[in-house]
Steps between C-alpha positions, in 0.01 A plus 500: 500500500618202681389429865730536780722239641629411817861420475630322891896491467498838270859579622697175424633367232228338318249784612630764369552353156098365520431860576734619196294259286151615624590835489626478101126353428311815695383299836521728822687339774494477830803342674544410831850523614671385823799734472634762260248672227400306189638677147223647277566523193206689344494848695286346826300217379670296751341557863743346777339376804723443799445221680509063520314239456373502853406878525116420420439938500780515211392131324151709467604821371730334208163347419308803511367499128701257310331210325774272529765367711860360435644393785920381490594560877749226542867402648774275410641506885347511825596743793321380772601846714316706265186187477618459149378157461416276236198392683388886605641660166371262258183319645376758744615789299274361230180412685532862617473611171262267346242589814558868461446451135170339543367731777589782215250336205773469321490180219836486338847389660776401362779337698873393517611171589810262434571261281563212716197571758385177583353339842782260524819690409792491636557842577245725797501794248370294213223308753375865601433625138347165439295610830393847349388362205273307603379760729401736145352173334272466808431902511177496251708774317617523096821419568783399274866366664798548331822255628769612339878409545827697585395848393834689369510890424751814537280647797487120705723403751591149354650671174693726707645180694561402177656768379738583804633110487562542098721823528709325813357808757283307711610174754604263399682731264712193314218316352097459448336271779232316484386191699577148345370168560738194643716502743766695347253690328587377128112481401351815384204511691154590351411657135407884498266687251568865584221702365503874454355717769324679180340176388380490834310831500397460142312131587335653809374764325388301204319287722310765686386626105338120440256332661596183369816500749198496830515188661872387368859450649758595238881399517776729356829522436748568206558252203845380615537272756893499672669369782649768749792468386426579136314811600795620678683445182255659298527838733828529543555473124253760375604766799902454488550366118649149722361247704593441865552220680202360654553259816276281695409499902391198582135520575548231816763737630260832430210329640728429839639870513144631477400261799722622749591914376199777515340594204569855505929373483456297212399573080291220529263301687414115516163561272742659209759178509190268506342657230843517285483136485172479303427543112321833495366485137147492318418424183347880387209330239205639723640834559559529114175414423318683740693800397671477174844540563810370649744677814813652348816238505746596786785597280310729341312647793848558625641633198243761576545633844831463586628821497268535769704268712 
């Protein structure tokens, strides 16, 4: 039988479909879960523990008995009224969990990143994942980092955007947006490699079945690389039968709006135009050989779930 994991994020997006993946291979789970009650789908083999990151009592009962830890806490926007920072969410968050994880005994941790962490990027959110990581190489655990790109599924709330833009029922109701470089806007911005939330799961949990993956940073995304607007395209065609108009915002102009308006009264933030602007692609010859096969192409992924959108 399997050893039991510690899952932190268990209720979001890409938690509960790591969960659905450890679950269909017999691991026990316990999932630690800010808000709302994480989904088991194998008649209790899922144990939710309420709590965050910074709840040290619940950080040690999710670790109660489990011989490994996968930890995807993470946001895309800060709300600085709720101490939902990059800095506290991503960095701190993480040296609370490595620490706990140590104090526990516990060897094996597995962690989620972003392709694009770097010490010198552009964008706060991608300088903070950098920041984490290189708080888990310095841990003395086996861990393995995954950094993988825009993560699309029916459950996320990106593919929902997505979806809501493509059937004309969510602002800016007459067209797809997305942020384009120049002053008008004209350039596309940065390439995309949306990779399947499944994929995700599936290479986490591969990687916590193989020793070989301790000690090694993995990028992942699908097999097509896009522009924004051919992804918008590509969705609106396989979810109405037609493709919608897709029209830029000028990233200058974005980047200006997010300046001066509060977060919590805008879509977007200043980290999200920055990062818009930037290939977000990897070549996906180290994941394949490490595990043998290849994330499903987008179209197809699609194809799959959209009746679930």
């Amino acid at each position: 039988m399997p050893g039991r994991v510690f899952v932190t994020g268990g209720s979001g997006f890409v938690g509960q479909a790591v969960i659905d993946e450890l679950v269909r291979r017999d691991y026990p789970v316990n999932a630690l879960a800010h808000r709302g009650e994480v989904k088991s789908p194998a008649g209790g083999r899922v144990r939710t523990v309420k709590g965050d990151l910074f709840d040290p009592a619940a950080l040690a009962e999710g670790l109660r008995g489990c011989e490994a830890v996968i930890h995807l806490v993470g946001i895309i926007a800060e709300r600085r009224s709720r101490r939902a920072t990059y800095e506290r969410i991503h960095v701190e968050g993480t040296r609370r969990v490595v620490d706990a994880t140590r104090l526990s005994g516990i060897r094996r941790y597995l962690h989620m990143s972003a392709l694009g962490s770097r010490p010198d990027a552009v964008a706060t959110y991608h300088r903070t994942k950098y920041s984490a990581e290189a708080y888990v190489r310095a841990s003395g655990l086996d861990w393995t980092i995954f950094r993988p790109s825009l993560i699309h599924g029916p459950r996320g709330e990106f593919m929902t955007m997505e979806a809501g833009w493509a059937r004309g029922r969510r602002a800016p109701f007459l067209f797809m947006p997305y942020f384009g470089g120049g002053l008008l806007g004209r350039r596309d911005g940065g390439l995309i490699q949306p990779v399947y939330v499944r994929d995700v799961a599936r290479a986490f949990v591969d990687a916590l079945e193989n020793p070989a993956t301790v000690g090694e940073v993995y990028l992942i995304g699908g097999p097509d690389a896009m522009t924004w607007p051919q992804m918008h395209h590509m969705v609106s065609q396989v979810l109405t039968g037609k493709q919608r108009r897709a029209r830029a915002v000028p990233a200058w102009y974005a980047k200006a709006i997010a300046r001066v308006v509060p977060g919590a009264l805008l879509p977007f933030n200043r980290d999200q135009v920055l990062m818009s602007q930037e290939d977000n692609v990897c070549d996906l010859a180290k994941l394949r050989d490490a595990f043998g096969w290849e994330p499903q192409r987008f179209k197809d992924a699609l194809e799959g779930y959209k009746a679930e959108l």
